[in-house]
C-alpha positions in Angstrom: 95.2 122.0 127.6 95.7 125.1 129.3 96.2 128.5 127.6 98.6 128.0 124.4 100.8 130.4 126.2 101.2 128.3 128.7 104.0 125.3 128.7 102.4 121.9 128.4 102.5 119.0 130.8 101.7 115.5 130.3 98.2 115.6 132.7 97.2 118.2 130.4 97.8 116.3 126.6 97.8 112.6 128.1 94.2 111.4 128.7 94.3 109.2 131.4 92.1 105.9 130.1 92.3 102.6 128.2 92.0 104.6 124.8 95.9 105.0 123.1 94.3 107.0 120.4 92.4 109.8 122.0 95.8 112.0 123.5 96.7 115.1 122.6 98.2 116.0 119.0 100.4 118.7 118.2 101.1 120.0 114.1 102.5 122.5 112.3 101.3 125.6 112.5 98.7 125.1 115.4 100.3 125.7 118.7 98.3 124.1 120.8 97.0 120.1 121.4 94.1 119.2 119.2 92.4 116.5 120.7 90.2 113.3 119.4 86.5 112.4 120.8 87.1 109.6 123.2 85.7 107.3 121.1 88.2 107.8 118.1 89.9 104.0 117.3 92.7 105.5 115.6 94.3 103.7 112.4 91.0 102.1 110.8 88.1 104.6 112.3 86.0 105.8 109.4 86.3 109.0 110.7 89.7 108.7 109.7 89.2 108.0 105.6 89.6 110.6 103.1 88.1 109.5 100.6 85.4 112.1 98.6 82.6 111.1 96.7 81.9 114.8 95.1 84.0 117.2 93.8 83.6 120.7 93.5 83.0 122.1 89.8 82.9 126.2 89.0 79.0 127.0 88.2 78.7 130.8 88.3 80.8 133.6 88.7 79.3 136.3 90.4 81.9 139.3 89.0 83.6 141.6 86.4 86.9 142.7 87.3 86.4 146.6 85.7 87.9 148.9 88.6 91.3 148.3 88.0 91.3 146.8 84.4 90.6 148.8 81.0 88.8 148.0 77.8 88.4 143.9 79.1 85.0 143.3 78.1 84.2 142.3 74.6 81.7 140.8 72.6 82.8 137.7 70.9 82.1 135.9 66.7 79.4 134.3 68.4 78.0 137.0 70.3 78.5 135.8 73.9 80.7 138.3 76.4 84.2 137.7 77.3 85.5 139.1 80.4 87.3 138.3 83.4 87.3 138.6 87.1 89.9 136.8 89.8 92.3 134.0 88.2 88.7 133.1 85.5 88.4 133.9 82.1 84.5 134.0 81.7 82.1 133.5 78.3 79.0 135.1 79.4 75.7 133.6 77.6 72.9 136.1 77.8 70.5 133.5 76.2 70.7 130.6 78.8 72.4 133.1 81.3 75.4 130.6 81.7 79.0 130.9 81.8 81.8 128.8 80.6 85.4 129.4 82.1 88.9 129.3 81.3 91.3 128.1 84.0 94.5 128.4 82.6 95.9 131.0 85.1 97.0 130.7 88.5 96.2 134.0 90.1 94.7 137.6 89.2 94.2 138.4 85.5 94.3 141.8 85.0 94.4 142.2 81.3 92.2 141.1 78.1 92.4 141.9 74.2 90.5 140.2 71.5 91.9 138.9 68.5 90.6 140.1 65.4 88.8 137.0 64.2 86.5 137.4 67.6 87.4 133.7 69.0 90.9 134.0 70.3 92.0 136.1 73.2 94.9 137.0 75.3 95.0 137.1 79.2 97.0 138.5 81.4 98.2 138.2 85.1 100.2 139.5 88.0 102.9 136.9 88.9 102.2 134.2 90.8 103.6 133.3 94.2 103.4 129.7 93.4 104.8 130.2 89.8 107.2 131.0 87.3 109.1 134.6 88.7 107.2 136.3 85.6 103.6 137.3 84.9 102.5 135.0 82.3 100.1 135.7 79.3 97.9 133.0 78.0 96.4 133.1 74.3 93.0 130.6 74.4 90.0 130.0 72.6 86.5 131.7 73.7 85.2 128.3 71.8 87.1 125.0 73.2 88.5 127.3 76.4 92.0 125.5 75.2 95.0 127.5 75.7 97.0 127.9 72.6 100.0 129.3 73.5 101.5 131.1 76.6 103.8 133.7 76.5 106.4 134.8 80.0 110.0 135.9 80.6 110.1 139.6 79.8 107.5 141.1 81.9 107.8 142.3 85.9 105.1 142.0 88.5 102.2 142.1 85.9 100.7 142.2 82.8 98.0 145.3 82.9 97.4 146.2 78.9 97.4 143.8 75.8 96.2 145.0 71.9 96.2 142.3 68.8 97.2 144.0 66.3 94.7 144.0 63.1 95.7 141.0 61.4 96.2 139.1 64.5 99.4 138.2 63.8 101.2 140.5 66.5 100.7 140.8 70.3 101.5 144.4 72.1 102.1 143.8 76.0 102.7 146.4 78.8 103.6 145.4 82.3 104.1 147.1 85.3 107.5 147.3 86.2 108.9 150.9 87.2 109.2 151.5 83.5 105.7 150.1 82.4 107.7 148.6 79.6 106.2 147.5 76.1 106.6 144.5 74.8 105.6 143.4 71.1 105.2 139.1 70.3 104.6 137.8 66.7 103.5 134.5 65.7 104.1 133.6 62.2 100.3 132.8 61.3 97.5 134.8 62.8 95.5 131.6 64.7 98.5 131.5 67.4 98.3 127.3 66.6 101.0 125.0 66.5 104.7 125.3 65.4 106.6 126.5 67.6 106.5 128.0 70.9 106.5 132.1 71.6 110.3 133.1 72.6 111.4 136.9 72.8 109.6 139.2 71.9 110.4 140.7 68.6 110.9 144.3 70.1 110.9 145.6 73.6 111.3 149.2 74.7 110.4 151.9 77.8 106.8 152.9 78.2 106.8 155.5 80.7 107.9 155.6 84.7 104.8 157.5 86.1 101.5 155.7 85.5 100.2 154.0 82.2 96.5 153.4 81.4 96.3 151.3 78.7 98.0 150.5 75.4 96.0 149.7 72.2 97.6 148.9 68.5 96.0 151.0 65.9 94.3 149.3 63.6 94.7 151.2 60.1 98.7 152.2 60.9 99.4 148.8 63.1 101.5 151.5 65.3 100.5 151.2 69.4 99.4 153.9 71.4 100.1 154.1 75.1 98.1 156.3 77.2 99.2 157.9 80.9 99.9 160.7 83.6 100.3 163.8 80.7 101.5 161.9 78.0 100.6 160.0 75.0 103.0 157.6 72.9 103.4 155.7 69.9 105.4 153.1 69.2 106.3 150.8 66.0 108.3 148.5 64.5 111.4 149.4 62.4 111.8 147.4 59.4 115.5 147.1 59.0 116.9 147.7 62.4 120.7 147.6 63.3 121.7 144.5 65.3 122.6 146.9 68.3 119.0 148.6 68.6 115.8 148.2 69.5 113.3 147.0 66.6 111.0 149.3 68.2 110.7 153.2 67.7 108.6 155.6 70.2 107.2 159.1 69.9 106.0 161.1 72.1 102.3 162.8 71.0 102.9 166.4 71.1 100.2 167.9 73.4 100.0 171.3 72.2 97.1 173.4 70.8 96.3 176.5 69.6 92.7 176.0 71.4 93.9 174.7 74.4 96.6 176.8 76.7 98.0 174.1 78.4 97.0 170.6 76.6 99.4 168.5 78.8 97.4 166.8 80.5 96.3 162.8 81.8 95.7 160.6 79.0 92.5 158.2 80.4 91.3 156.1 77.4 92.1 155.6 73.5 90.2 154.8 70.3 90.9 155.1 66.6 88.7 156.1 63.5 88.3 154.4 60.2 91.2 157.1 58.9 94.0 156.0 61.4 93.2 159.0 63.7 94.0 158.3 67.1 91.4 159.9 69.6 92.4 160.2 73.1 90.0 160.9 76.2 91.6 163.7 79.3 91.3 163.5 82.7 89.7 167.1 82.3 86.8 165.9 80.1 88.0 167.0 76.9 88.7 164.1 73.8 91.8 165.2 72.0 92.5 164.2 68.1 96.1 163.3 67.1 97.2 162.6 62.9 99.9 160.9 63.4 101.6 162.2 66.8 100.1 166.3 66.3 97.1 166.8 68.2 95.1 168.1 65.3 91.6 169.0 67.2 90.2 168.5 70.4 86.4 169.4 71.7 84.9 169.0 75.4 82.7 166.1 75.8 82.3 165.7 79.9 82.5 167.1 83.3 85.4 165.2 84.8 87.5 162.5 83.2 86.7 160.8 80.0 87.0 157.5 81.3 86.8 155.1 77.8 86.3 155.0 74.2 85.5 153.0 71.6 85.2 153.9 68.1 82.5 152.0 66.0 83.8 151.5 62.5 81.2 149.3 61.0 79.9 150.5 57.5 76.7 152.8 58.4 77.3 153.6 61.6 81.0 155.2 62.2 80.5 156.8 65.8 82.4 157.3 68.3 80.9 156.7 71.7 82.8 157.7 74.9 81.7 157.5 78.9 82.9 160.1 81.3 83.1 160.9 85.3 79.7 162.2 85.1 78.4 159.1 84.2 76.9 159.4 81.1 77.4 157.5 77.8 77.6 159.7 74.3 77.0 159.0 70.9 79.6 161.4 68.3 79.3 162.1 64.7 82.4 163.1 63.8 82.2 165.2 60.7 84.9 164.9 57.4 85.4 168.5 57.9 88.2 168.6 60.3 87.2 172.2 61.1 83.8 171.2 62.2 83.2 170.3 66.0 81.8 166.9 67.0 78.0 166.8 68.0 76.3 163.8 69.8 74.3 161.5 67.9 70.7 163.0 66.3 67.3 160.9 67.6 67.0 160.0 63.7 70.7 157.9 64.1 70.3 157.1 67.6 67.2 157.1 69.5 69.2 157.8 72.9 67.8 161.2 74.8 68.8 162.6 77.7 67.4 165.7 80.0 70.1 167.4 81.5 69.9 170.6 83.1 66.1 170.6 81.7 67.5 170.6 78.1 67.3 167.2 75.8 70.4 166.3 74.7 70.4 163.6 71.9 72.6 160.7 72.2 73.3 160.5 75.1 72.7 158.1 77.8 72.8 159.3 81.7 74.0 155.7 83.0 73.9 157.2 86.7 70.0 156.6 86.4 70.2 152.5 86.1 73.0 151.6 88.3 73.0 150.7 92.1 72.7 154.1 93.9 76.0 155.3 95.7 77.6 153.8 93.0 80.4 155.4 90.1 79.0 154.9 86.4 81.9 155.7 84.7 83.3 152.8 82.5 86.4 151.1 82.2 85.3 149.3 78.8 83.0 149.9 76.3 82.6 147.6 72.7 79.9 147.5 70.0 78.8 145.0 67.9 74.9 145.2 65.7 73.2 148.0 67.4 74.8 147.2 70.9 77.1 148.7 73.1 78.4 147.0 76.1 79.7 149.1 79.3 81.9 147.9 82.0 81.6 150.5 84.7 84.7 150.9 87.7 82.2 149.7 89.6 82.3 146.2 88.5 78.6 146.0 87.2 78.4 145.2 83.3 75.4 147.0 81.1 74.5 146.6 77.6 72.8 149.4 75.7 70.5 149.1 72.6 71.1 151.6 70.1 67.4 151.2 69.1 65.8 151.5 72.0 63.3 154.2 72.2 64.0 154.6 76.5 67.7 154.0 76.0 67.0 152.0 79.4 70.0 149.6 79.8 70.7 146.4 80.6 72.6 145.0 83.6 74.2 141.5 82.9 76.8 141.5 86.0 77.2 143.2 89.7 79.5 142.6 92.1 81.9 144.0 94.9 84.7 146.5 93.6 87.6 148.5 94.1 87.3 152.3 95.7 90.1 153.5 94.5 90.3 157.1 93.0 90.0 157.2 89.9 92.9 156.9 87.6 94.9 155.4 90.9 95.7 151.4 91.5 95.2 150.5 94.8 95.1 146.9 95.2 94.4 146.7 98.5 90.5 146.3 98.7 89.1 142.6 99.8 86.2 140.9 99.9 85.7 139.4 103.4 82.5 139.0 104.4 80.6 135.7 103.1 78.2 133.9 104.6 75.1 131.4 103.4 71.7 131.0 104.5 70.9 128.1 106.9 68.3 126.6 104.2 67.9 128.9 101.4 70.0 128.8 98.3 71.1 132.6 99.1 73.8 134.1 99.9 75.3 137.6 101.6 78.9 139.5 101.2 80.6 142.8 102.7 83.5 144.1 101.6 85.3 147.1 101.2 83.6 148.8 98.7 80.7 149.6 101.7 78.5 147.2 100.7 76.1 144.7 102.2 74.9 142.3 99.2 72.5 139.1 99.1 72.9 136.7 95.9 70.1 134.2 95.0 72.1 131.0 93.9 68.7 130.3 91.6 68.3 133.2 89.8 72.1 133.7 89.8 72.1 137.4 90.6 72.6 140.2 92.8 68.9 140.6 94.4 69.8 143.0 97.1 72.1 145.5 98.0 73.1 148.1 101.1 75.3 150.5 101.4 77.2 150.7 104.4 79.5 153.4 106.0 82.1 151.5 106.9 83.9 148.4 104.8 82.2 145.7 105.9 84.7 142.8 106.9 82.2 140.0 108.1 78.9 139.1 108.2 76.4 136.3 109.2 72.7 134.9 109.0 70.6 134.4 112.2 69.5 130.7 112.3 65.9 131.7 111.3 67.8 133.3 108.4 65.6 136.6 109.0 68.8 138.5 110.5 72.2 139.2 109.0 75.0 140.3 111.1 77.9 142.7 109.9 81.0 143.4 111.0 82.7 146.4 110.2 86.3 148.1 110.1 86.2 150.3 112.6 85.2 148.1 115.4 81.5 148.5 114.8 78.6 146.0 114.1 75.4 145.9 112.1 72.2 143.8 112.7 69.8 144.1 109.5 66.3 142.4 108.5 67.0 139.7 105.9 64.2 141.1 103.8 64.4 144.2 103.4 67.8 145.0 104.8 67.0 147.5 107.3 68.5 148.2 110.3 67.5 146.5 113.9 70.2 146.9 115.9 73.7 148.4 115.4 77.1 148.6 117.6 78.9 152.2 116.9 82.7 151.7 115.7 85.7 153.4 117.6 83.6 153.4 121.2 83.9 149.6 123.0 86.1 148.1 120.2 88.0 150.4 117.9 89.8 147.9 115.0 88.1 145.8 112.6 85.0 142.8 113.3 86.9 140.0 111.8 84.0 137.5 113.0 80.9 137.2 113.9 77.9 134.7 114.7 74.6 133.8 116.2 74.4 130.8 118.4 72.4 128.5 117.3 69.6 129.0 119.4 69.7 132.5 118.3 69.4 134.2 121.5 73.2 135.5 121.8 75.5 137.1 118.9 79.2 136.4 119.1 81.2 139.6 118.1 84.8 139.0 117.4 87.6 142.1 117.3 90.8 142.4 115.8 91.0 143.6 119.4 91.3 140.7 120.9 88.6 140.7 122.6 84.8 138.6 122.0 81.8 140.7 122.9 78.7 139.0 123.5 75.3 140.4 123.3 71.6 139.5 124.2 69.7 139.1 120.6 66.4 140.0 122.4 68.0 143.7 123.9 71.2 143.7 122.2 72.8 144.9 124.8 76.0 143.4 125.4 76.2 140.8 128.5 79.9 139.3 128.2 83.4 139.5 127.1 85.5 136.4 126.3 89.3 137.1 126.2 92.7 135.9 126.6 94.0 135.7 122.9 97.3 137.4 122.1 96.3 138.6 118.4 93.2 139.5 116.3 90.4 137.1 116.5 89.9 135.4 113.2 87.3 132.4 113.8 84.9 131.8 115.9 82.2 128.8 116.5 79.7 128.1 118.8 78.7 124.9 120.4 75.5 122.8 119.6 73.8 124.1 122.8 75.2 127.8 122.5 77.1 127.4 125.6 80.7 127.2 124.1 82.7 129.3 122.3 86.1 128.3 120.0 88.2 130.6 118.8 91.4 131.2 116.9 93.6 134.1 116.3 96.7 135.7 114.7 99.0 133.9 116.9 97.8 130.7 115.8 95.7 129.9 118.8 92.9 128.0 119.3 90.7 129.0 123.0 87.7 127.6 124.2 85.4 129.6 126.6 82.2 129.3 128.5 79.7 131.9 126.9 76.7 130.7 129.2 76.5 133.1 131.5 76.7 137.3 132.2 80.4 139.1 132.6 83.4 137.5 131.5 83.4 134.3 129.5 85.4 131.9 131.2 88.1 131.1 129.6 88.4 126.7 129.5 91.8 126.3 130.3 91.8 122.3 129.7 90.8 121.4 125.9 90.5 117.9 126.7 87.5 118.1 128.6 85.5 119.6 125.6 87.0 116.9 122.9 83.6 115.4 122.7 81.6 118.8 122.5 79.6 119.1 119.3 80.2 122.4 117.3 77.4 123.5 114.7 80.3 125.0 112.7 83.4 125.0 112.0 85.1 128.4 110.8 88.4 128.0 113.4 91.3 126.6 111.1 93.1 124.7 113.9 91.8 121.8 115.9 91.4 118.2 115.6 88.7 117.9 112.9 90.9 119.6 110.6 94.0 119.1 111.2 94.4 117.7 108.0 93.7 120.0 105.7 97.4 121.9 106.1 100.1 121.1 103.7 103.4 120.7 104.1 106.1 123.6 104.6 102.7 125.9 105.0 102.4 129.2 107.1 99.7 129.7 109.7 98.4 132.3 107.2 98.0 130.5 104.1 94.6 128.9 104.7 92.4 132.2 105.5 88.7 130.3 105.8 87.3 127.0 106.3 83.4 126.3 106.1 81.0 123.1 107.3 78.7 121.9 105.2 74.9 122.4 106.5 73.8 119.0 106.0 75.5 115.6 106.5 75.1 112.6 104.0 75.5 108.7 104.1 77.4 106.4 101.7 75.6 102.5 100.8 76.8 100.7 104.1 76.4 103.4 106.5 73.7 103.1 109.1 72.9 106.5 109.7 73.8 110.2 107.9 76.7 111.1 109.7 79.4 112.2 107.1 79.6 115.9 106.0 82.0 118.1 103.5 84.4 120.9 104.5 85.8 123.6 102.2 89.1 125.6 103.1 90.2 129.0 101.1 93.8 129.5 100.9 96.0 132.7 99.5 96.9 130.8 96.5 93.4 131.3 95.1 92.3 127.8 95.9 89.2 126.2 97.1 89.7 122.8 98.2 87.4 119.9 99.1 88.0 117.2 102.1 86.0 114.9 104.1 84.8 116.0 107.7 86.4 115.6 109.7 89.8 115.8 107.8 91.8 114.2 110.3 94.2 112.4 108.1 97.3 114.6 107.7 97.6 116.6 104.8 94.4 115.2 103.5 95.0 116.7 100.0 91.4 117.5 99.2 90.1 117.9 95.7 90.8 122.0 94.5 89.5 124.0 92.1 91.1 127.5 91.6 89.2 130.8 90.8 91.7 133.3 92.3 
């Protein structure tokens, strides 16, 4: 086979021998020949089978989805964490550190409430491109991990903000069409089970055309309050309404003060006391108190935005407890006398202290101490329940604080990558690219766009390590020793770090040889040469030993997406954004050769396989797919024997897809669309 530009002949895809089996293939979407090992037998080779005796089953979840969600983290009757992160609801054991999962969604959830009784909750998600033409909601147990109901039609693109109501009985909704329009769902008995299914809902109305925050029913006057860019609202139902309008009323909050000049002003985050008053956190740092829909008070309580609330009503402790831009957490007492100003928790209530601009300030907890430096501690959630508060930051890590502790030292449950969006702007946008595992140890590393390099130990199930980077990092990959990690960056740069410690041993400045992003990279397996693959075009090679760079492989008409080396660490394959698969001799200095005939390398042994065209795995595309829909494949490290076999010879291969699925085949996968065993996780 000669380049895939180039038209093909029948001395190029015809093999020329006694073999019928070994010729040339050509599928959808590859554009090329893949070709078998000469000694493939066709119909009946056992390379051939798929049949899989493992599956793949959801362990950990190393996540909390807290950048672009609000008040999603909760603790549940039993005490265990509910949260969510991709297409996975996740109950979050602290005691055994485990997780259980709910898997009733098929792609992001972006929104969580509890219900009042602390068992069931509501999820929500954008709309899927494999689904229904609406976002769906899903109402399951954080006990059986059974979906009860499920509740679509109304909404557009998304679901971004759910509330129970107080006697569970009602549902609020918000989604985010150009309206962010409410909708309110009843179910006539307050566990959500059995009878009937969920039609309309009962009332729907107009939340607000710029940008929404989140919407939370209030618990003493079952009205619910939407929060957004200078405005607060509250809606209800009407009890007796005509049958030509909308059950539901709306109010505007009127943001005017005799304290304030100008109160209008963005609406971040909402809580309510035991009285019904409805306190609401500014993106100018000041929490504003509304009876009814008059702001009635308002005091300063952080520099930059007040970011959440949550209002603890249990009997002795009635505080409410707010995070801000600044990164700290406060403790307020909020005094009868409405002409009184708030004042942070005493050290005799709450044993929280804080030294800011050498003063102590009691409660008050300076979060920006404990989490990963270079990272926002802001929160996006924040909940209570016996002397705890849990806090999930826009940074996607999850702390819990003690309210007795004499340090106020948190803990952190969760880490993971996350959104660097401004605050207070959706950008969806950000990715996690970068994965790769070590050779033998059960660790892992990731780079994404948040800038940062992290390693996971699959034992411990943690985040052990962590690096900031100053690009997004887009790829990344372990030396064979596993004592290097390679990342690629976005702007055409590299990075060579100690596995260890993470520092720096070699590095490739961005925007000078290659100026677009490192989709690829890898060590041959000899670990003398690093592979370095560009979205422009192009393959750099460099000398491990100098790292100075002694070749260029090109000839590919797009960005580079995969690349492997061969067994020896002569070869290289390749793929790209015009569905192209190249081979190229990488053994010597200057310009790889490019191999223009693929059949000459069909019996050449690859120690992985990342490219997502060729014969081995050819199987693995489904019908009607796009070149684009499977974005990764992986090998497994080891291979394994069935009863019968004479030696270890069969291995596992993964594939990712942009329907949020993992599936599982046989290597090779040969056998067209080989189906595979899936889980999905988003």
């Amino acid at each position: 086979l000669q380049s895939n530009t180039a038209p093909a002949t029948r001395h190029q895809n015809v093999i020329e021998d006694d073999n019928p089996y070994n010729d040339g293939v050509k599928y959808w979407p590859f554009r090329g020949f893949a070709f078998p090992p000469s000694d493939f037998k066709g119909p009946g080779d056992m390379r051939q089978v798929d049949e899989l005796n493992a599956k793949l089953e959801l362990s950990f979840v190393y996540g909390y989805r807290g950048d672009r969600s609000r008040s999603n983290l909760f603790y549940t009757k039993s005490g265990k964490l509910v949260y969510h992160t991709a297409a996975v609801g996740i109950v979050y054991d602290q005691h055994s550190h485990s997780q259980a999962f709910f898997h009733g969604h098929d792609d992001d959830i972006v929104s969580l409430a509890l219900h009042p009784d602390g068992v069931l909750c509501a999820t929500g998600q954008v709309r899927s491109l494999k689904g229904p033409p609406n976002p769906r909601i899903l109402i399951w147990s954080t006990e059986t991990l059974q979906a009860l109901k499920e509740i679509s039609g109304f909404h557009q693109r998304a679901v971004i903000s759910l509330s129970f109501s107080s006697d569970g009985k009602q549902l609020a909704s918000i989604g985010s069409d150009n309206s962010h329009s409410i909708a309110v769902y009843e179910s006539p008995s307050a566990d959500w089970a059995g009878g009937k299914p969920i039609g309309a809902p009962v009332g729907v109305d107009k939340g607000h055309n710029a940008e929404v925050f989140e919407a939370k029913f209030n618990p003493v006057t079952n009205h619910v309050v939407l929060s957004g860019e200078r405005m607060l609202r509250f809606f209800g139902l009407k009890e007796s309404p005509s049958l030509t309008e909308s059950r539901i009323w709306s109010k505007k909050g009127i943001l005017k003060h005799k304290d304030k000049k100008d109160a209008q002003t963005d609406m971040m985050s909402v809580a309510f006391g035991p009285d019904g008053a409805t306190y609401s956190g500014t993106v100018e740092g000041d929490i504003y108190i509304f009876h009814e829909q008059q702001l009635t008070r308002l005091f300063p309580a952080h520099k930059g935005a007040v970011t959440a609330l949550w209002f603890d009503t249990a009997p002795g402790v009635n505080r409410l407890f707010s995070s801000g831009q600044d990164g700290l957490v406060k403790a307020w007492e909020i005094p009868e006398d409405g002409k009184a100003q708030p004042k942070t928790a005493s050290s005799s209530r709450l044993r929280w202290a804080t030294q800011i601009d050498g003063k102590m300030h009691d409660g008050v907890i300076d979060l920006m101490g404990w989490v990963t430096p270079g990272l926002e501690a802001a929160a996006h959630s924040l909940h209570s329940n016996v002397g705890h508060l849990l806090v999930g930051t826009i940074s996607n890590e999850i702390y819990e604080l003690d309210m007795a502790a004499t340090d106020g030292s948190p803990m952190c449950i969760m880490q993971g990558h996350f959104n660097q969006a401004r605050q207070g702007h959706n950008n969806f946008n950000y990715e996690l690219d970068g994965i790769a595992s070590h050779p033998f140890a059960p660790e892992v590393a990731s780079a994404g766009d948040d800038k940062t390099l992290r390693v996971w130990d699959l034992t411990l199930k943690q985040m052990v390590k962590i690096r900031m980077l100053k690009h997004a990092g887009k790829s990344c990959a372990y030396s064979p020793d596993g004592k290097l990690v390679a990342v690629g960056l976005s702007n055409g740069g590299w990075l060579v770090v100690d596995s260890a410690e993470l520092e720096t041993k070699a590095f490739g400045k961005g925007g000078v040889l290659r100026k677009e992003r490192i989709g690829d990279l890898k060590f041959s397996p000899n670990g003398e040469k690093l592979a370095v693959a560009s979205n422009d075009n192009f393959i750099d090679l460099y000398d491990t030993s100098t790292w100075e760079r002694f070749g260029e492989c090109r000839g590919h008409s797009s960005y580079v997406t995969h690349i492997d080396w061969s067994a020896d660490s002569k070869m290289l394959q390749s793929t790209c954004g015009a569905y192209e698969l190249l081979y190229f001799d990488a053994s010597k200095k200057g310009r790889g050769k490019q191999i223009p005939f693929a059949s000459s390398l069909k019996d050449v042994s690859w120690a992985s396989q990342s490219c997502v065209f060729g014969w081995p795995v050819m199987g693995i595309w489904p019908e009607g797919c796009d070149g684009t829909d499977i974005n990764a494949v992986a090998l497994s490290h080891k291979s394994y024997k069935l009863p019968g076999d004479k030696e270890a010879w069969r291995r596992h291969l993964v594939s990712a897809d942009d329907f949020g699925t993992v599936r599982l085949f046989h290597y090779p996968c040969v056998k067209r669309r080989g189906g595979g065993r899936g889980q999905t996780g988003g």
